[in-house]
ZAMARGU-4260 file (C-alpha; in steps of 0.2 Angstrom, whole numbers, plus 5000, padded with zeros to 4 digits):
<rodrens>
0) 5056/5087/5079 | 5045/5092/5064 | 5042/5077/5053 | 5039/5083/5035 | 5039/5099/5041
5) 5042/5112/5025 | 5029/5121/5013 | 5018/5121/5027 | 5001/5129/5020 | 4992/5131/5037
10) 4974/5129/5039 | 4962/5134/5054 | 4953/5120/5057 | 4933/5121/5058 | 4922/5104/5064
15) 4908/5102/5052 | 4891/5094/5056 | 4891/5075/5057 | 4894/5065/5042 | 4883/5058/5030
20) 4892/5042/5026 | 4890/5034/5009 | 4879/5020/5009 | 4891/5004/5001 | 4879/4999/4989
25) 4886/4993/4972 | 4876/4998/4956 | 4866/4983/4950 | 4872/4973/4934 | 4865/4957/4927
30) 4871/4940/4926 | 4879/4930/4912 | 4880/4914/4909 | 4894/4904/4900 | 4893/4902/4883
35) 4906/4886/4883 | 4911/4875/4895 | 4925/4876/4907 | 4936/4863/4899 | 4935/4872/4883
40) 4947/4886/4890 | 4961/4874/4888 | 4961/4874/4871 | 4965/4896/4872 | 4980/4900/4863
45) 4991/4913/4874 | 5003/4913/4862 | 4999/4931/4854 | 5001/4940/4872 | 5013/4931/4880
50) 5025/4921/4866 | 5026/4906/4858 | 5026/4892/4872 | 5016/4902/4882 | 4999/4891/4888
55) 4985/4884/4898 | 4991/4872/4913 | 4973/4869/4919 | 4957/4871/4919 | 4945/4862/4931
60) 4928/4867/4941 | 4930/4870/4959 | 4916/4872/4971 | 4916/4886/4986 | 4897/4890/4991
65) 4897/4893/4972 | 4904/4884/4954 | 4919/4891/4948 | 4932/4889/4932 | 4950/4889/4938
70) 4961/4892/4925 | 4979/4892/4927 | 4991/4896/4913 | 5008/4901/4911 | 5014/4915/4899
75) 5033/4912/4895 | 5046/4913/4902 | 5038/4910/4919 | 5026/4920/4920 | 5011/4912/4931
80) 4992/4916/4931 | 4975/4910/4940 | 4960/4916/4933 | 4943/4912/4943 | 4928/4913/4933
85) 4911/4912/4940 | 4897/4900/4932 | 4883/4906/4937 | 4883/4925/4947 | 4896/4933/4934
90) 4891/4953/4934 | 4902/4958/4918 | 4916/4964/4931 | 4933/4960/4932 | 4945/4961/4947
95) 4966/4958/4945 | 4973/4957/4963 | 4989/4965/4966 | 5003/4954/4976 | 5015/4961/4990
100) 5033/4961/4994 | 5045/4954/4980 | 5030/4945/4974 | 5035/4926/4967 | 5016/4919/4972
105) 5000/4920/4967 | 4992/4930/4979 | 4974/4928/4981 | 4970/4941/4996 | 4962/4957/4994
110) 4964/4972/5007 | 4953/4989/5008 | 4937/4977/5004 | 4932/4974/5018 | 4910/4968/5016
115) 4909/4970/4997 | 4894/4964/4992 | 4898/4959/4974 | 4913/4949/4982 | 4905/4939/4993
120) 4891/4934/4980 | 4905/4933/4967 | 4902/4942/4954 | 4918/4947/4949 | 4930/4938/4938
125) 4946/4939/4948 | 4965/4936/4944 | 4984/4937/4950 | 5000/4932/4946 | 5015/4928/4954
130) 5024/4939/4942 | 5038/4929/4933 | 5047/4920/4946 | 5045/4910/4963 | 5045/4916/4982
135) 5063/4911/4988 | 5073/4915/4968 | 5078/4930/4978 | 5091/4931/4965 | 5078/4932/4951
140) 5083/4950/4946 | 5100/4941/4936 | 5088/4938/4924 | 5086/4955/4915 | 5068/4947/4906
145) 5061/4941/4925 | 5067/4960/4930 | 5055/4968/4918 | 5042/4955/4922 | 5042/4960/4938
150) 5042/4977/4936 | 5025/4976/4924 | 5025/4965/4911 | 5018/4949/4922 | 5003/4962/4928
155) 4999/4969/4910 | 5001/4952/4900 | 4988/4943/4915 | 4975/4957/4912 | 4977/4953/4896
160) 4976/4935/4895 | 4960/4938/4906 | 4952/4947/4895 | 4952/4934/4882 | 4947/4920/4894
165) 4932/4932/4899 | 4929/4936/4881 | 4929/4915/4878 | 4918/4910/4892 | 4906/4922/4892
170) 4903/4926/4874 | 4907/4945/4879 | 4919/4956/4886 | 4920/4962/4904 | 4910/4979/4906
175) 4920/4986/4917 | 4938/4981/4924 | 4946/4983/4940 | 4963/4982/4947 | 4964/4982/4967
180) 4981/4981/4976 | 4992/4985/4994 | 5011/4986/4996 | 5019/4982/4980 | 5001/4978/4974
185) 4997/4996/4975 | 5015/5000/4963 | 5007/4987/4951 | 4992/4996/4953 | 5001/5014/4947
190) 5012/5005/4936 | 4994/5000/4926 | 4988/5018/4929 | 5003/5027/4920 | 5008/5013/4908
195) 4993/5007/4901 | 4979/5019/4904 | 4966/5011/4896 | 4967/4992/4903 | 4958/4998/4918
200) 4942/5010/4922 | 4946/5009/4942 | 4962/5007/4951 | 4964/5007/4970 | 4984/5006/4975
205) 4985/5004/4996 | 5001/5010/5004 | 5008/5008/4987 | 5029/5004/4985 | 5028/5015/4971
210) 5046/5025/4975 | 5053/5005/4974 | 5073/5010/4969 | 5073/5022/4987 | 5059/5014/4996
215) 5070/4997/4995 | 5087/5001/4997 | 5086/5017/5003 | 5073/5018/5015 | 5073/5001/5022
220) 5093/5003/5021 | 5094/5016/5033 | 5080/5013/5045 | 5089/4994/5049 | 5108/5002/5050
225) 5100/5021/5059 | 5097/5004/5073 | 5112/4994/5072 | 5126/4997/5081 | 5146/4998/5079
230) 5146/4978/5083 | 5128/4974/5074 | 5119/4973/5088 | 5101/4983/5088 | 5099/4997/5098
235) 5082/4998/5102 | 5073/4983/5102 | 5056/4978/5105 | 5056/4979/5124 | 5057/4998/5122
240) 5042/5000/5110 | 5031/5003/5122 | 5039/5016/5129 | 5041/5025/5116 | 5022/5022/5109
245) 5016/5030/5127 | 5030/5046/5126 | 5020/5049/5108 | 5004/5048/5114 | 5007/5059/5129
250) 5014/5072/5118 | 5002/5072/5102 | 4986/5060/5107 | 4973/5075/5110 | 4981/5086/5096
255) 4968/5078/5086 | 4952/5082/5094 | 4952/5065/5103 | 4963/5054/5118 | 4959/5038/5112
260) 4976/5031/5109 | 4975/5035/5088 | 4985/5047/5080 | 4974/5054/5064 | 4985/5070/5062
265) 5002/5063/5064 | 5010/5078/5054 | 5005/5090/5069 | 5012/5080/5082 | 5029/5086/5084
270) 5037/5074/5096 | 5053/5077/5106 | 5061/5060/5111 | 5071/5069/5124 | 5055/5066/5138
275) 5063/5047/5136 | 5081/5054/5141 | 5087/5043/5157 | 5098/5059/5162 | 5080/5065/5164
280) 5071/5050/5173 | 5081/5051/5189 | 5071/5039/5200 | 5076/5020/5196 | 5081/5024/5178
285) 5089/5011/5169 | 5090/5010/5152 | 5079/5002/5141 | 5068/5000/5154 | 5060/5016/5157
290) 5071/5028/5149 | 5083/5028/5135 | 5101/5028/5134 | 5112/5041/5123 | 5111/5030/5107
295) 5095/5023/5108 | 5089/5041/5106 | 5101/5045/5092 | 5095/5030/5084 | 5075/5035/5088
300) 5078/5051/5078 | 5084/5045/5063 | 5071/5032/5061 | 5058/5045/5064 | 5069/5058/5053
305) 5073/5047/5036 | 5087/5046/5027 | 5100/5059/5024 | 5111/5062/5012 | 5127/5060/5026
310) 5139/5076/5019 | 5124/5090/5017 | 5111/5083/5028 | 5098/5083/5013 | 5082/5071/5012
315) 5087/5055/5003 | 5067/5050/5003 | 5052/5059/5006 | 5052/5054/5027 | 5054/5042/5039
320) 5043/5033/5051 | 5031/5043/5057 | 5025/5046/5078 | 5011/5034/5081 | 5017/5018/5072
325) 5028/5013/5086 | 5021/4996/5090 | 5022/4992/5071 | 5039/4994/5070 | 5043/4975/5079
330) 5051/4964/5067 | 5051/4976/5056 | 5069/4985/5056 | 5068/4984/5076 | 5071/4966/5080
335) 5060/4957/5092 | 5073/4949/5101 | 5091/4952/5102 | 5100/4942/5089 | 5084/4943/5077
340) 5088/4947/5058 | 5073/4961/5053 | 5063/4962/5037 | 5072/4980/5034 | 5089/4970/5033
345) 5084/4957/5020 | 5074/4967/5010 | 5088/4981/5007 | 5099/4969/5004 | 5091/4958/4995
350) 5087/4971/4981 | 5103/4980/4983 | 5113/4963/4976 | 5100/4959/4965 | 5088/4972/4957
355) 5092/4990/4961 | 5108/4993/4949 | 5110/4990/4932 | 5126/4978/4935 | 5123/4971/4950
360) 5136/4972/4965 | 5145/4957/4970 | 5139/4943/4980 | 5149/4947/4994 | 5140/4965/4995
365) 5134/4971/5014 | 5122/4983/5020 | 5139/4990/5028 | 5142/4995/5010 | 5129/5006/5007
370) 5132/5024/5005 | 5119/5038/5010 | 5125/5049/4997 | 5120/5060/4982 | 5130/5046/4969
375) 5120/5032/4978 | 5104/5040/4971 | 5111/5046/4954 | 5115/5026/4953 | 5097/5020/4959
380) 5087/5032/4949 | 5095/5025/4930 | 5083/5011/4934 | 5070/5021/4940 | 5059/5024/4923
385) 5060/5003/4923 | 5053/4999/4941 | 5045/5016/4950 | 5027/5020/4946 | 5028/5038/4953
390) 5024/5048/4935 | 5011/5060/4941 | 5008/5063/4923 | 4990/5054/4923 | 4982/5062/4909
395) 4978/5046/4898 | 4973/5038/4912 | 4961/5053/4915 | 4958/5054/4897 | 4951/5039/4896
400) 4938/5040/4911 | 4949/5029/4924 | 4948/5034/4941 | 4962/5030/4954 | 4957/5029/4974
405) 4974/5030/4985 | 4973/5025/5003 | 4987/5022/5017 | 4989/5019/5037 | 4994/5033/5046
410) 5005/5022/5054 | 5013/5012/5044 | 5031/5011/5045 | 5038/4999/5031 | 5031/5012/5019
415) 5030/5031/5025 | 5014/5038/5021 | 5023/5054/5017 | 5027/5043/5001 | 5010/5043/4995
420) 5005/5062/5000 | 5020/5068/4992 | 5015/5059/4975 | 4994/5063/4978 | 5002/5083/4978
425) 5016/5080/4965 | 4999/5075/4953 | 4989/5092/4957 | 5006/5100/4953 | 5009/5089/4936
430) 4990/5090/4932 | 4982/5104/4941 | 4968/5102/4958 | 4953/5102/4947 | 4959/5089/4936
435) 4966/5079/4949 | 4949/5080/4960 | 4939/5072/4944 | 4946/5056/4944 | 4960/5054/4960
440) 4954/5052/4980 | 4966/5050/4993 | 4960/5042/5010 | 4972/5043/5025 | 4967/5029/5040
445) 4972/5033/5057 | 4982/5023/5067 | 4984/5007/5053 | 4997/4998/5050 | 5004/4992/5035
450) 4987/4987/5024 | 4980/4981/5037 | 4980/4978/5057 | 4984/4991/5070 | 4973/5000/5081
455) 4963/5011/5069 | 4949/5008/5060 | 4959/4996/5046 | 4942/4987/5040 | 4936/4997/5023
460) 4927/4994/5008 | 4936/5005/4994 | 4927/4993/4982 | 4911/4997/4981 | 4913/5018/4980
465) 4926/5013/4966 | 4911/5003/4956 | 4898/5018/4960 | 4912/5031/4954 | 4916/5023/4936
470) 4899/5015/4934 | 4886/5029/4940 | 4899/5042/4941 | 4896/5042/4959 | 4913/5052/4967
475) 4918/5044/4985 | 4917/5055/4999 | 4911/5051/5017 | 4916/5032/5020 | 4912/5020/5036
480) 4929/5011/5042 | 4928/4998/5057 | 4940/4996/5071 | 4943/4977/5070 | 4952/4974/5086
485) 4939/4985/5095 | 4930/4971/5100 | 4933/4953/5110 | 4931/4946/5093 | 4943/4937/5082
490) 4942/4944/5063 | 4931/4933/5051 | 4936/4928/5034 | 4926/4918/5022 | 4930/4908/5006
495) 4928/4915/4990 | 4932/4909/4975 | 4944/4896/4975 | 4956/4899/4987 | 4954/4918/4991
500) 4948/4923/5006 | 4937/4941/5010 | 4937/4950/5026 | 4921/4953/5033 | 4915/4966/5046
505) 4916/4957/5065 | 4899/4962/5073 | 4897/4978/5085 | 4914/4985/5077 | 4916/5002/5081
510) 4913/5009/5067 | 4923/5028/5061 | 4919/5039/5047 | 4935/5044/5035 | 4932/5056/5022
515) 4947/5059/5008 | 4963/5069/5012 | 4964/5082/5021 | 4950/5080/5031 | 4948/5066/5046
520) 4937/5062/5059 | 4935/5069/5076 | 4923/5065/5090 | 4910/5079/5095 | 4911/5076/5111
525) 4894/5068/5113 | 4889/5053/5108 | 4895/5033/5107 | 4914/5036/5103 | 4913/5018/5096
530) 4899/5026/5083 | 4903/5035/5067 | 4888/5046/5070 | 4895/5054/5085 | 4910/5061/5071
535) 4912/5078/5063 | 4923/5084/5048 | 4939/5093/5052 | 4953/5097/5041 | 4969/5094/5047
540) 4980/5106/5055 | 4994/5107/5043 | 4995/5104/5025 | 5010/5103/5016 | 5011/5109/4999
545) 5028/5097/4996 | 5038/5089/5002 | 5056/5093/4998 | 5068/5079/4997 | 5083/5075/4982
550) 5072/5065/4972 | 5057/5075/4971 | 5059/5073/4950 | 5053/5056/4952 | 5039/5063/4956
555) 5035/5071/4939 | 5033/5066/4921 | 5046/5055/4913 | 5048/5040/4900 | 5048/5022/4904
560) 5059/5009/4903 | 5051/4992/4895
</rodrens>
């Protein structure tokens, strides 16, 4: 099976010298001080940005190795804010964190920061939201206000309240402004990108959601019904993941350059499930066990194939999961025992009853009820222009100097990274290569899950190249990642500020060059394999020009619903 396989431009690939890795060094900026005193920020009327009622709930200093002013505020209806402000290391930089899943929290964690120095000596302002509602109000999207909160008014109208805090305490504005964020965090991050272009010099958007109507119901709707059967049972679950995992890695391990159990070209490896076939194995087969049944392979396929339009077999998203992220697919729409609900169920269905549609179905609709067809996407996309950030169109963005830096796991199978080539190609299309190569960097990571975690080299600084790019007009290249289960080592975290935590790099990671799409690392065959240094440059074996699927307009210019 070919996953994604279609406008294949094929390249020959050629190892380069070994990398010269970018030093992490963030450009210097000095300190200011506070003009006023923390509890003077309770007096700031929000009223101008978010509406009358809108206000400051508290303002008190906290201490974490360093003084901070919290500030949380509300900005109505519901929409809630934390703004940590430093006292006495601020740099003149502000940082919004994105939040994940259906949001409904303030989420104070950042991902693809791995070691940032100006982090961990807090010199940025930094803020979130929860956008508009609470975790648990899955039903939330009945309000049509908290809907377009959610889709980008909570994100904009915290920047902006920021600002003004910044602008209070410090006597000044912010010199430059950064918005960081993974999963949905990276669709809020797009969402700034294309909606206001100039709230924002850098952006980095991880594994971004950003295809939110078909990622949501679509995607997530078939992968959990592709592996449910007739009586709701799962077909595969996660006793057979391993199984499959190993078949993958027999097949399409040293593809690469390298057997080390990572997949960094999983658009080359063309796996055929059938090796798993129990009318293969003959000695001691038993299903599930070592070898598949019938249906557990039909139900492999699909997951690995996507979703199809069921009466003419067309793409109804850009892919499905792709060979490789096997292991990640526990809990996720493979349950981890029989009997367990998976997050692909509720999160389809969730958004199905509540968000998707215009009127929303009624409360007795089931994921039974979903239709893989043409209609069901003409229905999904009328609300496309409200919660997608997909416009490719990024020329005031460009315009105005921003630059975006996009990165995603290999293997991460709750968002196909096919998503996020297909919209990294659909911008050189809409824009052209040379424009999109002034401001846009796409870094793919081999063998990581999800934001973070897996196998690969999931422990990266994106941060810092981004503060060297817009600042000293430094372009990212060559970057060190670090393989943080490579060691017997659990992975540190350390306060910082208030109650946000950083990652930091565990000591003797192993350590792995990646430089931006489509080039990866590959080992030279001499050397520490735990060392970057013992990397060269290759480009991957196929490229893909597009990716041809039924919404592939989504993916160009279009109007926004606000």
């Amino acid at each position: 099976m070919l996953i994604g396989a279609v406008g294949l431009f094929i390249a020959i690939p050629k190892a380069t010298a070994a990398p010269n890795v970018q030093a992490a060094i963030a450009p210097s900026l000095g300190v200011i001080a506070p003009v006023t005193d923390c509890a003077d920020l309770a007096d700031v009327d929000l009223s101008s940005i978010g509406g009358a009622g809108s206000k400051i709930a508290s303002v008190r200093e906290v201490v974490k190795g360093d003084i901070f002013c919290e500030v949380k505020g509300m900005l109505k209806p519901s929409i809630n804010f934390t703004v940590l402000l430093p006292l006495n290391s601020w740099t003149q930089r502000f940082l919004q964190v994105g939040c994940g899943g259906l949001c409904g929290q303030i989420q104070l964690q950042l991902d693809g920061a791995a070691g940032c120095a100006p982090l961990e000596t807090s010199g940025f302002v930094i803020a979130a939201t929860d956008m508009g509602h609470k975790t648990g109000e899955a039903d939330f999207g009945n309000n049509p206000q908290k809907r377009r909160d959610f889709a980008y008014r909570g994100v904009h109208l915290t920047a902006v309240a920021t600002k003004l805090l910044i602008t209070t305490f410090y006597g000044r504005a912010a010199r430059y402004s950064y918005f960081s964020g993974c999963s949905d965090g990276g669709r809020e991050a797009l969402a700034e990108a294309q909606r206001y272009p100039t709230e924002f010099n850098g952006i980095i958007a991880g594994a971004p959601a950003m295809n939110f109507q078909v990622q949501k119901a679509i995607y997530h709707g078939w992968q959990a019904l592709a592996n449910t059967d007739a009586n709701g049972n799962a077909i595969i679950t996660a006793r057979q993941l391993p199984l499959i995992h190993q078949a993958v890695l027999a097949q399409c391990d040293a593809k690469d350059g390298q057997e080390d159990g990572l997949l960094a070209d999983p658009q080359n490896c063309h796996f055929d499930p059938s090796v798993l076939s129990c009318n293969k194995i003959t000695a001691d087969s038993e299903a599930g066990q070592n070898c598949l049944s019938e249906a557990q392979l039909g139900a492999l396929r699909k997951i690995y194939d996507g979703p199809r339009d069921v009466k003419t077999g067309q793409r109804m998203a850009v892919g499905g999961a792709l060979p490789g992220s096997e292991l990640a697919w526990a809990g996720l729409f493979v349950p981890k025992k029989e009997g367990d609900l998976n997050f692909s169920q509720g999160v389809a269905l969730s958004t199905l009853k509540y968000l998707n549609y215009e009127k929303n179905p009624p409360s007795t609709f089931t994921l039974k009820e979903l239709k893989f067809t043409q209609q069901t996407l003409t229905d999904l996309e009328k609300l496309h222009p409200l919660y997608d950030a997909t416009n490719s169109n990024l020329q005031a963005f460009y315009a105005a100097g921003g630059k975006l830096i996009l990165w995603h796991g290999w293997a991460d199978p709750s968002i196909s990274p096919l998503n996020t080539l297909a919209y990294h190609q659909a911008m050189a299309q809409t824009m052209g290569l040379e424009t999109r190569e002034k401001f846009e960097r796409l870094y793919m990571l081999p063998a990581v899950y999800h934001c973070s975690s897996g196998p690969g080299p999931s422990l990266v600084d994106f941060l810092t190249p981004m503060l060297n790019w817009v600042e000293q007009g430094v372009a990212p290249d060559s970057l060190m990642s670090y393989q943080a289960v490579s060691i017997q080592k659990k992975l540190t975290s350390k306060p910082l500020q208030g109650d946000m935590r950083l990652v930091t790099i565990p000591e003797g990671a192993a350590s792995r060059p990646i430089f931006p799409y489509p080039d990866y690392a590959v080992y030279s065959g001499k050397g520490d394999v735990a060392a970057a240094a013992s990397y060269l440059r290759k480009r991957q074996a196929a490229v893909p020009a597009s990716y041809p699927w039924l919404g592939e307009d989504l993916f160009k210019s279009y109007q926004f619903i606000n």
